[in-house]
Phi, psi and omega in degrees: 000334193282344185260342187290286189328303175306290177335313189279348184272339168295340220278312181313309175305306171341279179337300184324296190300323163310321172303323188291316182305094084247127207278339186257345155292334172315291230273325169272002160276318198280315203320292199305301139358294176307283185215129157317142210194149151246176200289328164326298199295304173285323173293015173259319182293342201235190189276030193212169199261160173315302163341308189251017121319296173304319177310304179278355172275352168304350184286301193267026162268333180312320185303331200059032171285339190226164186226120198250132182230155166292125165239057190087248203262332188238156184296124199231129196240132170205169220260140168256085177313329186272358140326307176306326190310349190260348154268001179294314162296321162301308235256353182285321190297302187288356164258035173261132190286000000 
């Protein structure tokens, strides 16, 4: 039972370290890190059309990593830190000396 317990408190971090596994939700999670930005703003820095701006940030909005407010017609994306908490939490367990 104790591992079953273990396993479900893992899955949220897993779920992260999986979101992260993309090299274009990282750059467009750190952008957003920086400053709010839509999705328009971000797909002009990066190598990919806006469509697959929106898809992964619809990923990590799932996550509840990034977050969207209205700004008249467009959409304003910005980081929800408290997304983070379930590696914060894995990486708190694995840093104890």
């Amino acid at each position: 039972m104790a591992r079953h317990a273990q396993a479900a408190q893992l899955r949220p971090a897993l779920r992260l370290f999986a979101l992260f596994g993309h090299p274009l939700r990282v750059m467009i999670f750190q952008r957003l890190a920086r400053t709010p930005a839509s999705a328009g703003e971000l797909a002009r820095a990066l190598p990919i059309s806006r469509p697959a701006v929106v898809q992964h940030l619809k990923q990590l909005e799932g996550a509840h990593l990034v977050g969207a407010s209205l700004s008249g017609r467009r959409r304003i994306y910005r980081v929800q830190r408290t997304g983070l908490a379930p590696l914060a939490r894995w990486l708190a367990q694995h840093s104890r000396a």
